[in-house]
Backbone atoms as SQL, in Angstrom:
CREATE TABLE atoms (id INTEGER PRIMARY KEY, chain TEXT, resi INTEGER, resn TEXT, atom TEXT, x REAL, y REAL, z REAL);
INSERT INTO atoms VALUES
  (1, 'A', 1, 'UNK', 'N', -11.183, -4.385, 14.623),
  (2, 'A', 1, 'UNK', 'CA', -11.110, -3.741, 13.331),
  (3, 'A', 1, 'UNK', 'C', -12.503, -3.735, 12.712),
  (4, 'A', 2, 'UNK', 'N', -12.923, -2.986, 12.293),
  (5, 'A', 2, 'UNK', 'CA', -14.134, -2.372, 11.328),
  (6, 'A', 2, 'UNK', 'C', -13.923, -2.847, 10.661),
  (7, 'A', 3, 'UNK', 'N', -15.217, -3.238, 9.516),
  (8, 'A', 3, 'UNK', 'CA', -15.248, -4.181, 8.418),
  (9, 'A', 3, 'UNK', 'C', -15.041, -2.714, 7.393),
  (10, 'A', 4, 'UNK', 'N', -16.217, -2.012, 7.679),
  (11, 'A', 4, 'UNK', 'CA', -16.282, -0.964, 6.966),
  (12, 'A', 4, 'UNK', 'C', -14.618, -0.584, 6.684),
  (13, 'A', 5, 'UNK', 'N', -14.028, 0.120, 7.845),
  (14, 'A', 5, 'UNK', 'CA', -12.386, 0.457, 7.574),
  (15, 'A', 5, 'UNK', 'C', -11.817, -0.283, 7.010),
  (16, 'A', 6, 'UNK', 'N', -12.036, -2.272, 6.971),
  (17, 'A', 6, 'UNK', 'CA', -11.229, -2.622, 5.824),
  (18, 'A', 6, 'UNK', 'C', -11.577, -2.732, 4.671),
  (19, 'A', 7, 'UNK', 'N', -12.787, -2.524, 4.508),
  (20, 'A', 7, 'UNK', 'CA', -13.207, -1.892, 2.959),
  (21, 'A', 7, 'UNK', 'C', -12.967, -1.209, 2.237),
  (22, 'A', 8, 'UNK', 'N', -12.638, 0.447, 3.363),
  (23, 'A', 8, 'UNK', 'CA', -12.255, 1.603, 2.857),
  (24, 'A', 8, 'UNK', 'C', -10.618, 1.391, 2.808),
  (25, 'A', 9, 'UNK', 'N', -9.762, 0.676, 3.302),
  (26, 'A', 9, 'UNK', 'CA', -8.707, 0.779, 2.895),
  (27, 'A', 9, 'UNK', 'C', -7.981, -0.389, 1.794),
  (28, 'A', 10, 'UNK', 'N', -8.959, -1.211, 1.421),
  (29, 'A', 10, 'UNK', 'CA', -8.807, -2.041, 0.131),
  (30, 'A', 10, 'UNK', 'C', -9.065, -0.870, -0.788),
  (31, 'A', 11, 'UNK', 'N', -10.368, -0.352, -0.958),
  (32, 'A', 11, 'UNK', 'CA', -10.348, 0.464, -2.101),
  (33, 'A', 11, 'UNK', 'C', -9.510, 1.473, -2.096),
  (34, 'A', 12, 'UNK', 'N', -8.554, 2.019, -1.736),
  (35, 'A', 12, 'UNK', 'CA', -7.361, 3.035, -1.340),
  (36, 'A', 12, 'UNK', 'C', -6.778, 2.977, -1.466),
  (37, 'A', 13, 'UNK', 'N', -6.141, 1.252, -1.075),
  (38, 'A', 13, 'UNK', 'CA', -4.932, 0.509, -1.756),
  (39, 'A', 13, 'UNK', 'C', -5.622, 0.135, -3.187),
  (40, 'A', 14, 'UNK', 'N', -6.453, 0.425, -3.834),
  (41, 'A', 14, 'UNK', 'CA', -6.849, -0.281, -4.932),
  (42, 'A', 14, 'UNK', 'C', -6.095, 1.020, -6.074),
  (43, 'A', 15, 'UNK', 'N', -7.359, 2.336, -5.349),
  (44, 'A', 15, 'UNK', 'CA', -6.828, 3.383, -5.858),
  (45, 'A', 15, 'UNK', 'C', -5.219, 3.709, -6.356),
  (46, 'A', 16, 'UNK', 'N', -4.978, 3.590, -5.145),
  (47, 'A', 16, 'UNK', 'CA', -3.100, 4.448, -5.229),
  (48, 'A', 16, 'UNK', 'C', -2.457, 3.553, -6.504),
  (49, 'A', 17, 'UNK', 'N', -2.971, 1.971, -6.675),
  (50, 'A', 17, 'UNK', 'CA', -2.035, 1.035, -7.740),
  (51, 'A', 17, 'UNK', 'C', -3.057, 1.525, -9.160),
  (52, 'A', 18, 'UNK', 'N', -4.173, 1.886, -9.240),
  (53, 'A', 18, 'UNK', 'CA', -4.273, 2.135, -10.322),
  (54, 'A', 18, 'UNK', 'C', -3.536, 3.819, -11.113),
  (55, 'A', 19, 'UNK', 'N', -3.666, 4.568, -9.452),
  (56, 'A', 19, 'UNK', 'CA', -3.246, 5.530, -10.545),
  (57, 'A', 19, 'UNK', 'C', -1.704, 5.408, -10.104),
  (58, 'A', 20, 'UNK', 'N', -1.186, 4.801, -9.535),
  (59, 'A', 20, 'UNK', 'CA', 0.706, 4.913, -9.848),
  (60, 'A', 20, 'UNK', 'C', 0.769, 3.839, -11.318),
  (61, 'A', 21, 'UNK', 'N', -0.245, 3.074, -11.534),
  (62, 'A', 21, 'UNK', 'CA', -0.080, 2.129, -13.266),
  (63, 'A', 21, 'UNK', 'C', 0.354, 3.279, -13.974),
  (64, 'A', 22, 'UNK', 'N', -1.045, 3.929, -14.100),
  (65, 'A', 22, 'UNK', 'CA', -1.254, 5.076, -15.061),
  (66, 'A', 22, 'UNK', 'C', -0.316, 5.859, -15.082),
  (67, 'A', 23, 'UNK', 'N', 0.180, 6.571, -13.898),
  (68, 'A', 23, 'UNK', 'CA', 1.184, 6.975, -13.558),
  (69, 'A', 23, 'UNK', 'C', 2.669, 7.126, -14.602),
  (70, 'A', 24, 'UNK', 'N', 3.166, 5.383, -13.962),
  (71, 'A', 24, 'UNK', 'CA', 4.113, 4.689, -14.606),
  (72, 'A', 24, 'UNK', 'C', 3.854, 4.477, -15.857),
  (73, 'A', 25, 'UNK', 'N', 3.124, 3.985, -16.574),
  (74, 'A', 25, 'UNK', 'CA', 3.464, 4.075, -18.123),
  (75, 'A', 25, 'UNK', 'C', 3.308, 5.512, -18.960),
  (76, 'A', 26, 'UNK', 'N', 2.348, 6.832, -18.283),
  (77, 'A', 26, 'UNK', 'CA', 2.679, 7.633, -18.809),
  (78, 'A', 26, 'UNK', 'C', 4.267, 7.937, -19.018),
  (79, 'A', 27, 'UNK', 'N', 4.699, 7.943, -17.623),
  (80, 'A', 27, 'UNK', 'CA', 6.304, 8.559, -17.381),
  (81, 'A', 27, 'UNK', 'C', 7.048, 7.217, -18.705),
  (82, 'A', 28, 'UNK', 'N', 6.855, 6.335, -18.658),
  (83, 'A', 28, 'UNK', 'CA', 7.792, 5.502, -19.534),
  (84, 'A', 28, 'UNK', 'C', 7.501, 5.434, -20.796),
  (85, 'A', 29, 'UNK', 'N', 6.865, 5.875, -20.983),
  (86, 'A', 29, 'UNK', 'CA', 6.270, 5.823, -22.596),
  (87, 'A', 29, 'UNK', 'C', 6.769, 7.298, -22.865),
  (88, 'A', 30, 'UNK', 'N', 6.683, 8.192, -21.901),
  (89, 'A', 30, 'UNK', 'CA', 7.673, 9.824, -22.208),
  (90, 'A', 30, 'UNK', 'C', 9.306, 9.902, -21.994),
  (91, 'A', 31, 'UNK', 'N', 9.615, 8.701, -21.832),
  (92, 'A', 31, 'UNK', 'CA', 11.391, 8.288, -21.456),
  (93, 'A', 31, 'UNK', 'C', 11.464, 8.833, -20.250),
  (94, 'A', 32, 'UNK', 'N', 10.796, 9.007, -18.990),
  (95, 'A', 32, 'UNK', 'CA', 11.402, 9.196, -17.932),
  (96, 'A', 32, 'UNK', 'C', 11.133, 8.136, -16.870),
  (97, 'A', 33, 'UNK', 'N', 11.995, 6.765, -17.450),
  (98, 'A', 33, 'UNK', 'CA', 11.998, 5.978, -15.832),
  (99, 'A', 33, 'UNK', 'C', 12.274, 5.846, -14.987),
  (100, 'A', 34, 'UNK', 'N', 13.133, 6.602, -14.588),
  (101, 'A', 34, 'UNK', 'CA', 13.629, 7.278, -13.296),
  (102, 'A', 34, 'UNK', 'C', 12.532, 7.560, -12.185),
  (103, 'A', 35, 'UNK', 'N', 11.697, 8.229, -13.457),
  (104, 'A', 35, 'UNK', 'CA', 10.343, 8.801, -12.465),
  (105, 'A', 35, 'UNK', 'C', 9.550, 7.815, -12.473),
  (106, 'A', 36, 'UNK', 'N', 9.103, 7.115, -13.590),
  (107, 'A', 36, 'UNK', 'CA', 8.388, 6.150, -13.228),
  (108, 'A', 36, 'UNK', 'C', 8.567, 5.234, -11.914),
  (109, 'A', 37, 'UNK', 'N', 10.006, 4.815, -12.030),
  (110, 'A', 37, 'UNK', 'CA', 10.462, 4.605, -10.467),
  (111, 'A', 37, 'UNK', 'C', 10.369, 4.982, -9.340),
  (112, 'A', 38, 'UNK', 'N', 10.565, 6.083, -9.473),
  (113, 'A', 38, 'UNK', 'CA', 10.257, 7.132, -8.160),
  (114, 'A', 38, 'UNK', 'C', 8.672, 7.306, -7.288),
  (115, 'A', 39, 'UNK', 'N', 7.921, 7.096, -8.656),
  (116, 'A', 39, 'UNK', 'CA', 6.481, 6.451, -8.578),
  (117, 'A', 39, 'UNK', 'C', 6.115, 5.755, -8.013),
  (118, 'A', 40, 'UNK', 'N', 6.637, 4.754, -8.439),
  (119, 'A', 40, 'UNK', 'CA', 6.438, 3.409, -7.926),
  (120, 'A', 40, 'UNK', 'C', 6.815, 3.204, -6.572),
  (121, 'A', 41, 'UNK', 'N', 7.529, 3.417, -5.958),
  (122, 'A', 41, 'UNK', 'CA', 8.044, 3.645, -4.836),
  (123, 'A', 41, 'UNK', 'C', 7.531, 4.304, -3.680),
  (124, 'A', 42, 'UNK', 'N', 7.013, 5.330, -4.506),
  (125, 'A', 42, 'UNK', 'CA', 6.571, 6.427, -3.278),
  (126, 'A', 42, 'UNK', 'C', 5.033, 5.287, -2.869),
  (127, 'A', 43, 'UNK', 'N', 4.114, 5.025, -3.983),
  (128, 'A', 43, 'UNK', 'CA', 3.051, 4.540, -3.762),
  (129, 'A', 43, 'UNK', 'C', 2.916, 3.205, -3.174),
  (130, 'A', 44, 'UNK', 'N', 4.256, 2.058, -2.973),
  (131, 'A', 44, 'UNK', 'CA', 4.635, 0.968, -2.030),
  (132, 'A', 44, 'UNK', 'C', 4.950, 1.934, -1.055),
  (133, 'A', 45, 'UNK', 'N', 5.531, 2.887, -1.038),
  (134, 'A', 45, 'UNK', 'CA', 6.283, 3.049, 0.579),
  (135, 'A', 45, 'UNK', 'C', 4.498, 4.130, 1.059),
  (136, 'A', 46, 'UNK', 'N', 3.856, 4.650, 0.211),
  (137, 'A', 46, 'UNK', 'CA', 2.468, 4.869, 0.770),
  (138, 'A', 46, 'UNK', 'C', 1.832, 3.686, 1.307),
  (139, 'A', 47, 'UNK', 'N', 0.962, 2.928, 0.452),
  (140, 'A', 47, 'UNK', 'CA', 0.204, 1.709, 0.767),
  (141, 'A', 47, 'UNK', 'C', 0.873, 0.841, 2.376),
  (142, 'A', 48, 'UNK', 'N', 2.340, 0.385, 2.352),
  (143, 'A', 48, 'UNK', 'CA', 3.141, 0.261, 3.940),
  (144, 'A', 48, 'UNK', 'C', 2.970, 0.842, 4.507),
  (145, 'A', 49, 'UNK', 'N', 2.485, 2.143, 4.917),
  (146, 'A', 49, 'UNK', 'CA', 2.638, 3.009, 6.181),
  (147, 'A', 49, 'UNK', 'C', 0.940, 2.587, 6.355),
  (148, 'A', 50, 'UNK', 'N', 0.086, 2.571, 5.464),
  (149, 'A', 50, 'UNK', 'CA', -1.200, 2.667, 5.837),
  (150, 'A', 50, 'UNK', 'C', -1.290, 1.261, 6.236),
  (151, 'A', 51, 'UNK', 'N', -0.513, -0.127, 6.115),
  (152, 'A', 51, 'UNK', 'CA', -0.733, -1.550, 6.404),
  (153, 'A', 51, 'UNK', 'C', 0.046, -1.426, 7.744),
  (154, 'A', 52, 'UNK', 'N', 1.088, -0.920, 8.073),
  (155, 'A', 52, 'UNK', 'CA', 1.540, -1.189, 8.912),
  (156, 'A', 52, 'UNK', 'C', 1.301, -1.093, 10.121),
  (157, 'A', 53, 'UNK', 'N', 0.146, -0.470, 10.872),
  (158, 'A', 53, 'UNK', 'CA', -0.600, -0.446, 12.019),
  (159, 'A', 53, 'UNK', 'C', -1.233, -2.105, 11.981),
  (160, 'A', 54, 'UNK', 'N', -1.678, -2.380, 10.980),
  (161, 'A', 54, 'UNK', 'CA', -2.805, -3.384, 10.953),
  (162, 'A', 54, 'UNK', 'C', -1.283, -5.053, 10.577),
  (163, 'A', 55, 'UNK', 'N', -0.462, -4.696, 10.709),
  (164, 'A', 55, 'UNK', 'CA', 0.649, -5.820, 10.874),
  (165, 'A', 55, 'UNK', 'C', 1.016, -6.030, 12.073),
  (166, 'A', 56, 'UNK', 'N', 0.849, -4.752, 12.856),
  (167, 'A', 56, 'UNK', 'CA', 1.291, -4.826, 14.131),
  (168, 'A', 56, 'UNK', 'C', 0.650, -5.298, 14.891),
  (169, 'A', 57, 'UNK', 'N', -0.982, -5.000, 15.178),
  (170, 'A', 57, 'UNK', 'CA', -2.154, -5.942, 15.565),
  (171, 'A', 57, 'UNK', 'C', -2.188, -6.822, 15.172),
  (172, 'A', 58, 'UNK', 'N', -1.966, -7.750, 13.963),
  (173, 'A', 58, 'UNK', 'CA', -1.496, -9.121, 13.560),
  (174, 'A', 58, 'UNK', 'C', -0.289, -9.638, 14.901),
  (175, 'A', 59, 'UNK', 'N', 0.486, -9.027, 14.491),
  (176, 'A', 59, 'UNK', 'CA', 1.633, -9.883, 15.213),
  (177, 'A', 59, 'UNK', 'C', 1.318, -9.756, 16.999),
  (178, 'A', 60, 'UNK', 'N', 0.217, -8.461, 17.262),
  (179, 'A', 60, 'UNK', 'CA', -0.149, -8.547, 19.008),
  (180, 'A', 60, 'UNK', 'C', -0.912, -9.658, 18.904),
  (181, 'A', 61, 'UNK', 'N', -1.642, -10.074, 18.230),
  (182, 'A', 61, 'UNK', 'CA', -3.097, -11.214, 18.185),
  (183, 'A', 61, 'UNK', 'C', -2.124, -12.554, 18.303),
  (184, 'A', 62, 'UNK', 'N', -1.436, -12.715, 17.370),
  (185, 'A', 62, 'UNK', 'CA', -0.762, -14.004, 17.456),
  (186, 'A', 62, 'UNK', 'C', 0.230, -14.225, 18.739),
  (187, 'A', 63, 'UNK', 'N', 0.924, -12.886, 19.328),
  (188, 'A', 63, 'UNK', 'CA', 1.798, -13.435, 20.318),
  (189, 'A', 63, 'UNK', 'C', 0.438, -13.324, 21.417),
  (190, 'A', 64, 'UNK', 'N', -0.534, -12.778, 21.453),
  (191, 'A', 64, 'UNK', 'CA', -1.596, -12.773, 22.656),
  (192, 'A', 64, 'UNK', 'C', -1.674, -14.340, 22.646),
  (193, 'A', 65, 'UNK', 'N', -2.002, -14.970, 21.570),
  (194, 'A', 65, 'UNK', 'CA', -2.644, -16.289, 21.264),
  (195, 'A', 65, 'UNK', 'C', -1.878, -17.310, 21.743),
  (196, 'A', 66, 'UNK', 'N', -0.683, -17.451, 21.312),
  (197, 'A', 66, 'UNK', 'CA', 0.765, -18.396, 21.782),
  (198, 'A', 66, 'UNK', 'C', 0.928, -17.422, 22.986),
  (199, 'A', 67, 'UNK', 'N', 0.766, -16.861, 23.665),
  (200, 'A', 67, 'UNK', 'CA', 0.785, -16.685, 25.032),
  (201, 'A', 67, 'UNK', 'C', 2.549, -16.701, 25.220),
  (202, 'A', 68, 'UNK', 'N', 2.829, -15.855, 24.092),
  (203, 'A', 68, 'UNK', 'CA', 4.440, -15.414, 24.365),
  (204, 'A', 68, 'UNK', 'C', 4.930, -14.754, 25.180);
């Protein structure tokens, strides 16, 4: 793994939570939390798809290691 690539994907994941904040309290402060929800959601189930390669190389490293 690239240091650089995990740089660029901290600040990405940094990004997506600041603007789903912003996001979310616009929508709730306009009475729609539904959407605010919907928000929120989409931008966890974003940020997971982009971690989830790099969980999976976690869990190859550790069973490489314990020699499972």
């Amino acid at each position: 793994m690239n240091i650089e690539m995990s740089i660029s994907l901290i600040f990405r994941i940094a990004a997506v939570g600041i603007l789903v904040t912003i996001l979310n309290q616009i929508l709730k402060h306009s009475g729609r939390e539904d959407q605010a929800f919907l928000v929120s959601l989409a931008g966890l189930i974003l940020v997971l798809t982009w971690l989830v390669p790099y969980i999976y190389d976690l869990f190859l490293m550790i069973q490489d290691l314990f020699s499972i």
